[in-house]
N, CA and C atoms as an extended XYZ file, in Angstrom:
567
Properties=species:S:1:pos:R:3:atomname:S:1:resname:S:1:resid:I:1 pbc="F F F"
N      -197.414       70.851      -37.722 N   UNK     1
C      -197.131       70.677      -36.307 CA  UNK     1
C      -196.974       69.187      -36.004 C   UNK     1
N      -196.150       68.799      -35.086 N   UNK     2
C      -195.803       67.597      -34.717 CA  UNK     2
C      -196.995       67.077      -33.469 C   UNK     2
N      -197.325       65.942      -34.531 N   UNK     3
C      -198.571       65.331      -33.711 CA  UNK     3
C      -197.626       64.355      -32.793 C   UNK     3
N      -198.634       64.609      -31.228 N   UNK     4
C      -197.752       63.752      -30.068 CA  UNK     4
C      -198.637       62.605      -29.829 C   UNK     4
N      -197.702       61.781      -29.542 N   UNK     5
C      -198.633       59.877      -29.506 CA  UNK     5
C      -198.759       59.944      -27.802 C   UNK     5
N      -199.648       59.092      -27.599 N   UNK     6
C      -200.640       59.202      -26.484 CA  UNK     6
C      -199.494       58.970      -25.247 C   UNK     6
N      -198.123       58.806      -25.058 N   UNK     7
C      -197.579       58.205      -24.240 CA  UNK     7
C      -196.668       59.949      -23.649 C   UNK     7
N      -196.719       60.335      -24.779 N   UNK     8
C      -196.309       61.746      -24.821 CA  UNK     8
C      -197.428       62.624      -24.186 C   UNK     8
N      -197.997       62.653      -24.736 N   UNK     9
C      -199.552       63.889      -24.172 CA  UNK     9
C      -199.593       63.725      -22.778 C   UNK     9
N      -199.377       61.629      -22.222 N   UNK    10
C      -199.802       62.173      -20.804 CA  UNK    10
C      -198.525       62.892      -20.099 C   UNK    10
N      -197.065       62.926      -20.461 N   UNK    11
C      -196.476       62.824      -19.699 CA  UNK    11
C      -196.279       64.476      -19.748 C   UNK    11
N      -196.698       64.981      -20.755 N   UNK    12
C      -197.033       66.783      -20.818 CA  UNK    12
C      -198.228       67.032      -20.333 C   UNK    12
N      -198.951       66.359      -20.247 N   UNK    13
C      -200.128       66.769      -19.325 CA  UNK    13
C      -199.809       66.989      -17.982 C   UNK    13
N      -199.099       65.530      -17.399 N   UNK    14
C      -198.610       65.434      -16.234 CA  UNK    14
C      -197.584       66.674      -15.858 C   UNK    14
N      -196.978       67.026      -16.589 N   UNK    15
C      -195.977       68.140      -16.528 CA  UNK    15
C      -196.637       69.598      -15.838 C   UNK    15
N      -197.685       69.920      -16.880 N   UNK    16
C      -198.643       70.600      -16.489 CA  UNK    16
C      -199.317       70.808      -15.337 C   UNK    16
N      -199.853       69.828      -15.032 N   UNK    17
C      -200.664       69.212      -13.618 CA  UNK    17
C      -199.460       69.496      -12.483 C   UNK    17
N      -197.842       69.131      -12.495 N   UNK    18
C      -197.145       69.330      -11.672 CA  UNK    18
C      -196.852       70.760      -11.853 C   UNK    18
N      -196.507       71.576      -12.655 N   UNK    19
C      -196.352       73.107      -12.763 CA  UNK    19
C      -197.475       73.796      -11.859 C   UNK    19
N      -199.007       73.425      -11.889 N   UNK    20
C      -199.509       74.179      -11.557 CA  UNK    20
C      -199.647       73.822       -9.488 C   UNK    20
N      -199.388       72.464       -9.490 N   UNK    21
C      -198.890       72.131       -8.456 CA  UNK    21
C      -198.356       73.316       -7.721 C   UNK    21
N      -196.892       73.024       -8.520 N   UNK    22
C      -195.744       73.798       -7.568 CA  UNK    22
C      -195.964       75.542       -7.407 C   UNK    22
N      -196.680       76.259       -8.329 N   UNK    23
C      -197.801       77.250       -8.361 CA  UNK    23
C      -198.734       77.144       -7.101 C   UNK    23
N      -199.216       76.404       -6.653 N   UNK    24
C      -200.293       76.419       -5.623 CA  UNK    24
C      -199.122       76.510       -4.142 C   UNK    24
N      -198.249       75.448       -4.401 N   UNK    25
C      -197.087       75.476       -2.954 CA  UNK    25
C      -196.493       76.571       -2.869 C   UNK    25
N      -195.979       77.356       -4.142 N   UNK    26
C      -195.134       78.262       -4.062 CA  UNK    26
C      -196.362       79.680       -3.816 C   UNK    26
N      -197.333       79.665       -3.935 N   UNK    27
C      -198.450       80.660       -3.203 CA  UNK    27
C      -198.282       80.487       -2.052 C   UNK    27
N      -198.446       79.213       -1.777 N   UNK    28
C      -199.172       78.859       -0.061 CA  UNK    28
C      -197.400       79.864        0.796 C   UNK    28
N      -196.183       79.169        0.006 N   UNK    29
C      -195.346       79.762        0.790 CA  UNK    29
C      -194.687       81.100        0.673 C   UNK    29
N      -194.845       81.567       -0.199 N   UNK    30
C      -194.966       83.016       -0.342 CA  UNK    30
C      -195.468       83.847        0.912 C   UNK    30
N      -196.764       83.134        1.161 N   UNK    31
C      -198.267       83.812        2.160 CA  UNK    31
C      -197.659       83.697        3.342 C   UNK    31
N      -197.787       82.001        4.049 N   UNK    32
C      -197.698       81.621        4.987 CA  UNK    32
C      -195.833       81.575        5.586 C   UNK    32
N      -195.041       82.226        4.939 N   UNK    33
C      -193.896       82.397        5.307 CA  UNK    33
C      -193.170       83.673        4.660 C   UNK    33
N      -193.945       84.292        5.051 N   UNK    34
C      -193.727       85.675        4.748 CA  UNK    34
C      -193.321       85.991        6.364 C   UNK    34
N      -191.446       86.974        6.051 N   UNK    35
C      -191.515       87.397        7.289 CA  UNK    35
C      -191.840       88.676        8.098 C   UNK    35
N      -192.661       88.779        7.276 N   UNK    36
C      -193.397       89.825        8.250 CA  UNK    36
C      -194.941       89.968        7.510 C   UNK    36
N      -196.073       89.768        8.171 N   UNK    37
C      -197.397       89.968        7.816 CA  UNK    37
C      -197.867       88.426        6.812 C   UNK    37
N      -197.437       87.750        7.707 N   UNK    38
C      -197.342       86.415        7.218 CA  UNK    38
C      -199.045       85.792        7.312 C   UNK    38
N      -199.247       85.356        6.263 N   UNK    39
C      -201.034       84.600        5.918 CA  UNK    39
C      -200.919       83.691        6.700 C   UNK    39
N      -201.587       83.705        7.868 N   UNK    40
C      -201.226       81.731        8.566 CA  UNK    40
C      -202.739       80.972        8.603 C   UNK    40
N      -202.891       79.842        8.452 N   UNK    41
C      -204.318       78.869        9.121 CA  UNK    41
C      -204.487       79.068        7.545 C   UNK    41
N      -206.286       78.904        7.655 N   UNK    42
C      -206.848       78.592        5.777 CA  UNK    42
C      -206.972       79.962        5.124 C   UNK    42
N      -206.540       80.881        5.352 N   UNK    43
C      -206.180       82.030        5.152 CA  UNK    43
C      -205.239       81.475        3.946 C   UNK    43
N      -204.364       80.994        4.088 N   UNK    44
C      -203.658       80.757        3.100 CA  UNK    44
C      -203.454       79.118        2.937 C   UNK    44
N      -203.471       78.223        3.875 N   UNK    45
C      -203.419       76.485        3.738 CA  UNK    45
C      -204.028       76.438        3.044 C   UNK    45
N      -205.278       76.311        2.449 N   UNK    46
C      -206.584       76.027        1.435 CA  UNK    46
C      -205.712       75.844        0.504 C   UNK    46
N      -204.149       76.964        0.029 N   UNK    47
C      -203.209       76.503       -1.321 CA  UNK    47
C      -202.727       75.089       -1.359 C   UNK    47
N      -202.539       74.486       -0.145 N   UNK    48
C      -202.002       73.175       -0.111 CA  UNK    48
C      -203.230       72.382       -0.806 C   UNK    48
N      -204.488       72.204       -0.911 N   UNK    49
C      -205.523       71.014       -1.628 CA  UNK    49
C      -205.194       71.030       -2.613 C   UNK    49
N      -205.558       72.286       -3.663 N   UNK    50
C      -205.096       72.331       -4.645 CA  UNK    50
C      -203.573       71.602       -5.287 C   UNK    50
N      -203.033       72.546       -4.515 N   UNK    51
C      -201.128       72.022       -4.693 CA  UNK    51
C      -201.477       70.211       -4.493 C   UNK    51
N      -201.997       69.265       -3.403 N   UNK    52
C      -202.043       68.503       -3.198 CA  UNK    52
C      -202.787       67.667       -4.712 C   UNK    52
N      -203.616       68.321       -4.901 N   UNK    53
C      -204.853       67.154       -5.898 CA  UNK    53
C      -203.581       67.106       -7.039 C   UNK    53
N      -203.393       68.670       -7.795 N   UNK    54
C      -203.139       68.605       -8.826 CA  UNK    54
C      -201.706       67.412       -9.133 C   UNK    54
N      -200.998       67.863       -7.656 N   UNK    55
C      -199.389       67.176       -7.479 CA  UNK    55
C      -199.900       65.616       -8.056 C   UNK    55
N      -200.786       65.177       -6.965 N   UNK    56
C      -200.862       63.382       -7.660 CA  UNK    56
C      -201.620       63.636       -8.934 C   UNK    56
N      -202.389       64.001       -9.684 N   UNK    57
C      -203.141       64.018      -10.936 CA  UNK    57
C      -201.606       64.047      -11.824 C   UNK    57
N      -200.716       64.719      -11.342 N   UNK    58
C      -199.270       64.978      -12.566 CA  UNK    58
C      -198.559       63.999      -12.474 C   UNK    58
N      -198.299       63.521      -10.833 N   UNK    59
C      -197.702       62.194      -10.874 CA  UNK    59
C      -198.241       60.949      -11.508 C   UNK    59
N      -199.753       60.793      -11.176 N   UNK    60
C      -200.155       59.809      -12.181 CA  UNK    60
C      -200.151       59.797      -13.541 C   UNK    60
N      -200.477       60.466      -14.479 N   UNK    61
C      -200.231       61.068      -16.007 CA  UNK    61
C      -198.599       60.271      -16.339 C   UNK    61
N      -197.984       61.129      -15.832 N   UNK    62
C      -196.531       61.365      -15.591 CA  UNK    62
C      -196.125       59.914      -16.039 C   UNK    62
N      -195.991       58.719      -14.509 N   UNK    63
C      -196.584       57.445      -14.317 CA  UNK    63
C      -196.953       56.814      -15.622 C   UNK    63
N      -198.184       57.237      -15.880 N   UNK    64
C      -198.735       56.408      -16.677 CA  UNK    64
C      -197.864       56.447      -18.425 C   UNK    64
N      -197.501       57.802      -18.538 N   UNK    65
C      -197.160       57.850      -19.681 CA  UNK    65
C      -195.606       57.285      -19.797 C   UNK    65
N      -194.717       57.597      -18.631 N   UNK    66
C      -193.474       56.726      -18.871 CA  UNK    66
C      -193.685       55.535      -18.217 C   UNK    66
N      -194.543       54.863      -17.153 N   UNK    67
C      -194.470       53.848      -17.289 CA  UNK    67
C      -193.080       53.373      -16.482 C   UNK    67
N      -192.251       53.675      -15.782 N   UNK    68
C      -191.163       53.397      -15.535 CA  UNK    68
C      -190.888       51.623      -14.981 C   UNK    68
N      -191.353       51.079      -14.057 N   UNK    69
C      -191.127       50.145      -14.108 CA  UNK    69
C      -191.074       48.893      -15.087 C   UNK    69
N      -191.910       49.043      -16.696 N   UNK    70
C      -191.839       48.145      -17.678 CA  UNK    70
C      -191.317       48.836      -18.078 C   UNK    70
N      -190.566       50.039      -18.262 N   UNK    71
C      -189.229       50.253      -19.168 CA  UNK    71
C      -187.935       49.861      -19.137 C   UNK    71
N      -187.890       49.185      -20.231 N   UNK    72
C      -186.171       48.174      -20.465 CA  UNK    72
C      -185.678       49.191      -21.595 C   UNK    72
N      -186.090       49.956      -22.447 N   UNK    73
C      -185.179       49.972      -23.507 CA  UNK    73
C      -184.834       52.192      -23.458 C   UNK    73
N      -184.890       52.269      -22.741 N   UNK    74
C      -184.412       53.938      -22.338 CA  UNK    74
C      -182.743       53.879      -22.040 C   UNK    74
N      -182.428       54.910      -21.345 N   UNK    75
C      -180.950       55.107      -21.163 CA  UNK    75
C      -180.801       54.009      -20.190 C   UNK    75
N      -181.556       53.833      -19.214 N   UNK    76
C      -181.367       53.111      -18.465 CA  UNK    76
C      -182.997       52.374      -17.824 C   UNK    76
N      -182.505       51.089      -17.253 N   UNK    77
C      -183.895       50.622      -16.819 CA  UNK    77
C      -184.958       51.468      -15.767 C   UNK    77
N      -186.143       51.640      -15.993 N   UNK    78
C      -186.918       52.391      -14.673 CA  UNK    78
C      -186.485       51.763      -13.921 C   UNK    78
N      -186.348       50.603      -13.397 N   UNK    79
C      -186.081       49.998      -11.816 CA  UNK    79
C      -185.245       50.641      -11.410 C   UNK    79
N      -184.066       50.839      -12.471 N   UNK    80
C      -182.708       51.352      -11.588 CA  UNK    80
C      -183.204       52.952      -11.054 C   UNK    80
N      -183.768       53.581      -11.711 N   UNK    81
C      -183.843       55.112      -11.438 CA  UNK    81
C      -184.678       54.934      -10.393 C   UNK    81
N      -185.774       54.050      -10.195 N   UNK    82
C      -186.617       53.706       -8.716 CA  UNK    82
C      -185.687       53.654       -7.559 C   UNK    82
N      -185.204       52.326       -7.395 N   UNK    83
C      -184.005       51.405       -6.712 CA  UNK    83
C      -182.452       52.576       -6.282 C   UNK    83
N      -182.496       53.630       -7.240 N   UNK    84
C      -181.271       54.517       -7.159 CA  UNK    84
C      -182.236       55.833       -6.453 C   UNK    84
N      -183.351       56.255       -6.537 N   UNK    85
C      -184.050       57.108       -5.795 CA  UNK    85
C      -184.192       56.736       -4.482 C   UNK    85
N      -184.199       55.249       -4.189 N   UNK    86
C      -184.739       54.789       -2.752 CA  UNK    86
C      -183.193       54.699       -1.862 C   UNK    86
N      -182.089       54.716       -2.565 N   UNK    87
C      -180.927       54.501       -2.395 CA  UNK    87
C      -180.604       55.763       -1.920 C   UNK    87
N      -180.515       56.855       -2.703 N   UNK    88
C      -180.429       58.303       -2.486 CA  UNK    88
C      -180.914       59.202       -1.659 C   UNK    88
N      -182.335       58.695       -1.350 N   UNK    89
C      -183.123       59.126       -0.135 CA  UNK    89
C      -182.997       58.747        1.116 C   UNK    89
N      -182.646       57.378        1.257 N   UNK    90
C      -181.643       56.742        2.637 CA  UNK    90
C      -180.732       57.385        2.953 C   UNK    90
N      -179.445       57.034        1.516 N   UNK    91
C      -178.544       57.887        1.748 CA  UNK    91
C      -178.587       59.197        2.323 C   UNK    91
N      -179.377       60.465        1.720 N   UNK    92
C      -179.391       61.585        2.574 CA  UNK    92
C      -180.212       61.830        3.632 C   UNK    92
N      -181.135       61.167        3.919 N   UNK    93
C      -181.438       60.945        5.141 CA  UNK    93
C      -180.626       61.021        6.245 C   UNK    93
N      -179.544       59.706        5.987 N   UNK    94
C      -178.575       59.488        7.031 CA  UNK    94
C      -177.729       60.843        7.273 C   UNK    94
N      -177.289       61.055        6.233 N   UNK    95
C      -176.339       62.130        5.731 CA  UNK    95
C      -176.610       63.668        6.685 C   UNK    95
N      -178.076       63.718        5.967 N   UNK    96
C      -178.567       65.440        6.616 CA  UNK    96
C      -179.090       64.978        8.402 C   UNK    96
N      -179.449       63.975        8.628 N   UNK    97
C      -179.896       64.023        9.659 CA  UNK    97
C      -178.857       63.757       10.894 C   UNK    97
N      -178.095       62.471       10.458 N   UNK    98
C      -176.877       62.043       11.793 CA  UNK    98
C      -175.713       63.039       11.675 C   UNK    98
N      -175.412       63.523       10.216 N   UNK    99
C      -174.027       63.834        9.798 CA  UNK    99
C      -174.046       65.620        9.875 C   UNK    99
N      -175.521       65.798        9.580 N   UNK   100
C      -175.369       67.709        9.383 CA  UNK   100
C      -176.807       67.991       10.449 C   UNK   100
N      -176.969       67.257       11.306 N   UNK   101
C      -177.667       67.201       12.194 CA  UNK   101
C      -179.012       68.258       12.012 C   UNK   101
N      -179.544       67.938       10.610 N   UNK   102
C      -180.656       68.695       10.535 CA  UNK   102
C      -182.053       67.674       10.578 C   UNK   102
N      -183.292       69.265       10.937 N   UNK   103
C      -184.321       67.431       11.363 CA  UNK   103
C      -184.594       67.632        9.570 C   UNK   103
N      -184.761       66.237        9.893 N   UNK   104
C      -185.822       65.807        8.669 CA  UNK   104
C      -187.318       66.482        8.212 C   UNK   104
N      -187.619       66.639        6.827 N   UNK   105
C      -188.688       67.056        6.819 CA  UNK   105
C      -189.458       66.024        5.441 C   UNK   105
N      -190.143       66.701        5.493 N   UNK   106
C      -191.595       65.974        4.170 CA  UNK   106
C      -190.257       66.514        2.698 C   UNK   106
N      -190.140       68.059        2.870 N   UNK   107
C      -189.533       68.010        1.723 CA  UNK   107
C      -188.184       67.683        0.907 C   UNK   107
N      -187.439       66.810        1.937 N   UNK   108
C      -186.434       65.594        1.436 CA  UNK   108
C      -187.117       65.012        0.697 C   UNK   108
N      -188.014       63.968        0.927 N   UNK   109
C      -189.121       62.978        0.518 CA  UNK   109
C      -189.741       63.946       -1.203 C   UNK   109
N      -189.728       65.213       -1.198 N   UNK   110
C      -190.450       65.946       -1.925 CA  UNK   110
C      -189.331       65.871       -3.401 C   UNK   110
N      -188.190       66.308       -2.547 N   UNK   111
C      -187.348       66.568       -3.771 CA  UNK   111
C      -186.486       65.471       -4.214 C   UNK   111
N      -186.299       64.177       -3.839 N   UNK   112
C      -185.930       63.292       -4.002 CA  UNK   112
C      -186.955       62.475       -5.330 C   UNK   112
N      -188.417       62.446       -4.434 N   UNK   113
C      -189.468       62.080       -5.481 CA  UNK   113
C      -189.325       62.428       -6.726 C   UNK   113
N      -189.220       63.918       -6.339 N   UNK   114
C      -189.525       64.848       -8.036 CA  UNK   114
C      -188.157       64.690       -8.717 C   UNK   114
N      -187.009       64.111       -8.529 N   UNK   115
C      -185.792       64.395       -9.282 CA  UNK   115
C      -186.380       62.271      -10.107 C   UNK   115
N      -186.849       61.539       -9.551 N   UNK   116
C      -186.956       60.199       -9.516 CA  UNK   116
C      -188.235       60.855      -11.169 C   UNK   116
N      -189.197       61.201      -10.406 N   UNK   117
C      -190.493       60.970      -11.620 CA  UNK   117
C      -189.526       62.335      -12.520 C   UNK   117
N      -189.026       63.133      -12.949 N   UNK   118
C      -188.757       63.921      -13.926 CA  UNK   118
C      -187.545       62.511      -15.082 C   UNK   118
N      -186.769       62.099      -14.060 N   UNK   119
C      -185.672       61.078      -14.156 CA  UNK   119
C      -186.513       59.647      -15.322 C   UNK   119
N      -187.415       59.293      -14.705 N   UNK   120
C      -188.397       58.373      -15.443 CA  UNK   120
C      -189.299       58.553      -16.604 C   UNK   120
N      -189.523       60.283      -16.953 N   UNK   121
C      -189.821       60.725      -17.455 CA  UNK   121
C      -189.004       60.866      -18.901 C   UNK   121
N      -187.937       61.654      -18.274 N   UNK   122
C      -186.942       61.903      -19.587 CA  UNK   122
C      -186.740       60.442      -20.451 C   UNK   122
N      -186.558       59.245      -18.994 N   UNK   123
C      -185.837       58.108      -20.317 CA  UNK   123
C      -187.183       57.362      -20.627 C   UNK   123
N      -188.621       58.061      -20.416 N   UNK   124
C      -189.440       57.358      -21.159 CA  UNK   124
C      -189.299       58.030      -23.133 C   UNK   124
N      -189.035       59.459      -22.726 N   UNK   125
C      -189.735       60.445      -23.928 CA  UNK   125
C      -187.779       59.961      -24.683 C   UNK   125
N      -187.186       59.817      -24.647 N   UNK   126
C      -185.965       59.103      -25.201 CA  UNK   126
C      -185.694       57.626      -25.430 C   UNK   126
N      -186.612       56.788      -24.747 N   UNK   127
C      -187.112       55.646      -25.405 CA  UNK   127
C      -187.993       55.402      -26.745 C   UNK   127
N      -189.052       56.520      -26.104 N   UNK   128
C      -189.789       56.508      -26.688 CA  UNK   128
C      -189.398       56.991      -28.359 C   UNK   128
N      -188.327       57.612      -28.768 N   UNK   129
C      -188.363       57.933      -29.724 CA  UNK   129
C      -188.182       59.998      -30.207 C   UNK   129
N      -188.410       60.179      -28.911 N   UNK   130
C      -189.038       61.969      -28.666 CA  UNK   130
C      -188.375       62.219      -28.508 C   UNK   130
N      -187.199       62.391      -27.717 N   UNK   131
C      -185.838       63.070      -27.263 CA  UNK   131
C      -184.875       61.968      -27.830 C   UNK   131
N      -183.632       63.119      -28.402 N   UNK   132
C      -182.412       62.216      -28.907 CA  UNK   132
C      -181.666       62.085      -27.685 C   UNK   132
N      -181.107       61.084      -27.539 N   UNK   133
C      -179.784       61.032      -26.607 CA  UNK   133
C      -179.060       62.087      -25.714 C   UNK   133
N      -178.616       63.209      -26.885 N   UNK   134
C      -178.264       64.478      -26.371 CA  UNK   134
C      -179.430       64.846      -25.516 C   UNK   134
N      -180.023       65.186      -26.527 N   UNK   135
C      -181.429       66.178      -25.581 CA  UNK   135
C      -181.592       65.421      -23.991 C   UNK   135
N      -181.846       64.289      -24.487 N   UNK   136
C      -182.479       63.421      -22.939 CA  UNK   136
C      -180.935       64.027      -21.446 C   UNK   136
N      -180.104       63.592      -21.982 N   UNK   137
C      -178.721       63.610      -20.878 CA  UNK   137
C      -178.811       65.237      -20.685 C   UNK   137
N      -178.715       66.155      -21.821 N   UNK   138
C      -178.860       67.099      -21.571 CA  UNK   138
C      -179.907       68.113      -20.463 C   UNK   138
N      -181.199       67.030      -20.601 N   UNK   139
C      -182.307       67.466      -19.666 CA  UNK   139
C      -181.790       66.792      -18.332 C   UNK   139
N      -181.702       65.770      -18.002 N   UNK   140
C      -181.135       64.788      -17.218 CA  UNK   140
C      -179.937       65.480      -16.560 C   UNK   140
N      -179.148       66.842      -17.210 N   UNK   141
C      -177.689       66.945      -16.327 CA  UNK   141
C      -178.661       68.493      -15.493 C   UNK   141
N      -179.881       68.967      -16.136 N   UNK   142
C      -180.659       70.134      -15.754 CA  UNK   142
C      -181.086       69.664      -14.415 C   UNK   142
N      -181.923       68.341      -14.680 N   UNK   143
C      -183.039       68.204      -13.673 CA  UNK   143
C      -181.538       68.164      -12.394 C   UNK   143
N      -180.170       67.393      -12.265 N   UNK   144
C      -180.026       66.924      -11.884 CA  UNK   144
C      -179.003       68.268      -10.638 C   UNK   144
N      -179.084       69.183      -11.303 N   UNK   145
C      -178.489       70.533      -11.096 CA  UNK   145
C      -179.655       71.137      -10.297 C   UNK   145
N      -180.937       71.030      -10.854 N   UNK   146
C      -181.740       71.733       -9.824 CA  UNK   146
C      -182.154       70.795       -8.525 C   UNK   146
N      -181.826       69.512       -8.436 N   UNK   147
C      -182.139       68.881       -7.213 CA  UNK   147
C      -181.135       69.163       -6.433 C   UNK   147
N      -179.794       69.232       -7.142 N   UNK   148
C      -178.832       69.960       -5.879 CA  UNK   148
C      -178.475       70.372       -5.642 C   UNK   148
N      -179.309       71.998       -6.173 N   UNK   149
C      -179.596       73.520       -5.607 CA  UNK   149
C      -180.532       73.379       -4.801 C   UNK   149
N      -181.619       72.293       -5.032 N   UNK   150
C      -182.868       72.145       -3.671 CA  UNK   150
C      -182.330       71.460       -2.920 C   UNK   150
N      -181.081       70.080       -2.612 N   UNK   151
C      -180.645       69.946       -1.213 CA  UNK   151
C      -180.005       70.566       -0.615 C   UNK   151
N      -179.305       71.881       -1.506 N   UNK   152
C      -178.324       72.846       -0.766 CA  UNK   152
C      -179.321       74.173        0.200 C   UNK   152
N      -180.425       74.223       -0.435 N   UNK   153
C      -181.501       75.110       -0.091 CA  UNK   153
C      -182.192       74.333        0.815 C   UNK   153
N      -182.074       72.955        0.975 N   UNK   154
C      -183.079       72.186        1.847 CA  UNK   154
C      -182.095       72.166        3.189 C   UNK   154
N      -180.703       71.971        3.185 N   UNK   155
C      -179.935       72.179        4.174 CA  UNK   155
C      -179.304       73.284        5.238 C   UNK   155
N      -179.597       74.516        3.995 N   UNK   156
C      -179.305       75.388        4.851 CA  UNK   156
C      -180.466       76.246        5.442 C   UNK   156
N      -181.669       75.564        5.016 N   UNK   157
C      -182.829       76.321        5.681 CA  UNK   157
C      -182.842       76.971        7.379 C   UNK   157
N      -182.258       75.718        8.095 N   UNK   158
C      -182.474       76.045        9.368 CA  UNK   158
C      -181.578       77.109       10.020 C   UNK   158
N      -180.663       77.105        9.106 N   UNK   159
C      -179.305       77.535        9.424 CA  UNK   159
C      -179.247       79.463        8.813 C   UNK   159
N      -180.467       79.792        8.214 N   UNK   160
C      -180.267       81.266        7.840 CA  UNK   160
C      -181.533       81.881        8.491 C   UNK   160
N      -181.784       83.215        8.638 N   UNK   161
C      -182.437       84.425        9.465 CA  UNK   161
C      -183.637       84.051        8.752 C   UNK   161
N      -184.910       84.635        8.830 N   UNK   162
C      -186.487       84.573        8.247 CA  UNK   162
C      -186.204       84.564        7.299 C   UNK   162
N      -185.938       86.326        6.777 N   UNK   163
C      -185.732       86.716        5.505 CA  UNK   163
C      -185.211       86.051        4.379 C   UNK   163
N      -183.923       85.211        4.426 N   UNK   164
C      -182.915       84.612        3.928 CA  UNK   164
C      -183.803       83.097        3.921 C   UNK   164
N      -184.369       82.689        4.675 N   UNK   165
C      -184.623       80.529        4.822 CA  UNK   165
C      -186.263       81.397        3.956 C   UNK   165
N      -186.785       82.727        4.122 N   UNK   166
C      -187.930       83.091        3.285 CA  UNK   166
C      -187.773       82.201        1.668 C   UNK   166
N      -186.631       83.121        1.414 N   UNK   167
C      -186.145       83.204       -0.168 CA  UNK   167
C      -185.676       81.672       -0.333 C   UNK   167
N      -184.934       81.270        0.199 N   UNK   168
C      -184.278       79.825        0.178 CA  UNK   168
C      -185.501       78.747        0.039 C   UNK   168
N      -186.692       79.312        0.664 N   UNK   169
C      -187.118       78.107        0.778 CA  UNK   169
C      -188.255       77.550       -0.711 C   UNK   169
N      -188.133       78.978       -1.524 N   UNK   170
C      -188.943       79.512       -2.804 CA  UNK   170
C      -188.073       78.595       -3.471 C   UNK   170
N      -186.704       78.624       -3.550 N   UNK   171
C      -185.968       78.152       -4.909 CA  UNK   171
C      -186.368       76.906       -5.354 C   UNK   171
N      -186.506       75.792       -4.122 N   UNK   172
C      -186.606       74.600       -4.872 CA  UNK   172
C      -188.220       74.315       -5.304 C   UNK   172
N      -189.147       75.450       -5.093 N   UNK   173
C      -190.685       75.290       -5.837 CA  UNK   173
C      -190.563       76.097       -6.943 C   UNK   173
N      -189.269       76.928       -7.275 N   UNK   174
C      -189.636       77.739       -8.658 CA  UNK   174
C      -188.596       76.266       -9.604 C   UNK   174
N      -187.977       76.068       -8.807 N   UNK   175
C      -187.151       75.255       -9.990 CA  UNK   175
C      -188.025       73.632      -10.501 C   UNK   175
N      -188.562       73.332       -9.013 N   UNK   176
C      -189.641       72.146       -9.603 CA  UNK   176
C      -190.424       72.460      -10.143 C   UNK   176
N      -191.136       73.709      -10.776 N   UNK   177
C      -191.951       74.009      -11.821 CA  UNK   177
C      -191.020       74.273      -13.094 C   UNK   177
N      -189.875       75.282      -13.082 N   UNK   178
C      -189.138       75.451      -13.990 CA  UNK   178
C      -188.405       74.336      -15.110 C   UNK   178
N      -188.410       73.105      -14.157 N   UNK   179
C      -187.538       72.258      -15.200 CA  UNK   179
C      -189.011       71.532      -16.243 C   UNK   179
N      -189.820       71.352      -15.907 N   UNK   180
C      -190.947       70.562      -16.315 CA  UNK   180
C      -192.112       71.531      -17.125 C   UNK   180
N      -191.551       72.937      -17.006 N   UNK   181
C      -191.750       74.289      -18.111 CA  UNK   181
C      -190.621       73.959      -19.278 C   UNK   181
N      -189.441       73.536      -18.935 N   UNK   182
C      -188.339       73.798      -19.873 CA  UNK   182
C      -188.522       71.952      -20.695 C   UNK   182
N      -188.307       71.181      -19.933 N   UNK   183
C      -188.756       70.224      -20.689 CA  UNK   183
C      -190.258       69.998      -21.596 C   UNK   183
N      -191.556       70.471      -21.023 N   UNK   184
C      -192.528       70.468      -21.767 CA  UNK   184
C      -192.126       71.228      -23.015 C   UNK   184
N      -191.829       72.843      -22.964 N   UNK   185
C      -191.111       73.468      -24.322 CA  UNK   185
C      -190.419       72.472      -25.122 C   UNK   185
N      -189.153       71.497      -24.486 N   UNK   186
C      -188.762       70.423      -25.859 CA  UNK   186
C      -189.578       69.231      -26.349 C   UNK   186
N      -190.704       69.048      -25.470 N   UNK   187
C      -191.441       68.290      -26.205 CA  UNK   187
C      -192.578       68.832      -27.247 C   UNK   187
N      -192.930       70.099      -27.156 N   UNK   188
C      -193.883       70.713      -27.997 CA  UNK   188
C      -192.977       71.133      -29.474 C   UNK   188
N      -191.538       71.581      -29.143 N   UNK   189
C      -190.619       72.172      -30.304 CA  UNK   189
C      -189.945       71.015      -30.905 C   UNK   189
């Protein structure tokens, strides 16, 4: 079995820690946005602490193990994937809010984040030696497919019936667990 060096472990740990995350959110909204017989108050919120602790425990790991801002030698520099996240999040800001006149919420901020730390991630474990080139771009064209199935799901939320913004609003917490299931698998294989 392929022994993993300490820069690796955290960033599968962190992976972990965010899976079970998006597990605790994707409970809470299951419950509390259910349209009909819907869990509301700590009946079902209590899922958010959890979802909350574990979310930063994965981001830090995560963090720590790629390291993004002292990375120079990946596909590209961490700054830029920082600097291009803060760019991107303005950008649709402006975009969804003046241009498609939707309000703003926390989970712009949510899915912007998570496309940035998966993004910092990949070109640590392809710096690092762990992912070839292919693999890395290859994960990199995944993550980059499910962030914009979650702004297409983040946009049309307001805009569909219970039932429909119900389901819509699941996709982008099964897919922020899903890609960081599918990438942990290429770092264990």
């Amino acid at each position: 079995m392929y022994r993993l060096d300490e820069q690796t472990k955290q960033i599968l740990t962190g992976n972990v820690l965010l899976i079970i995350c998006c597990l605790f959110y994707l409970a809470w909204w299951l419950l509390a946005f259910k349209p009909t017989g819907e869990v509301k108050g700590l009946k079902s919120g209590w899922l958010l602490l959890p979802a909350f602790v574990f979310g930063l425990a994965g981001i830090a790991e995560i963090v720590r193990g790629s390291n993004p801002l002292k990375l120079q030698s990946g596909l590209m520099p961490g700054s830029f994937i920082l600097l291009g996240g803060i760019a991107a999040y303005l950008i649709l800001y402006g975009l969804t809010s003046v241009v498609l006149k939707r309000q703003v919420t926390t989970e712009l901020f949510l899915i912007v984040g998570w496309a940035v730390l998966i993004l910092s991630e990949l070109n640590a474990l392809y710096a690092g030696g762990h992912f070839s080139k292919f693999t890395a771009v290859a994960f990199i064209i995944i993550t980059a497919a499910a962030a914009a199935i979650s702004l297409i799901c983040y946009i049309l939320y307001y805009k569909l019936d219970t039932t429909l913004g119900y389901y819509d609003g699941a996709i982008p917490l099964i897919l922020a667990a899903a890609v960081p299931v599918v990438i942990s698998a290429g770092i264990i294989v």
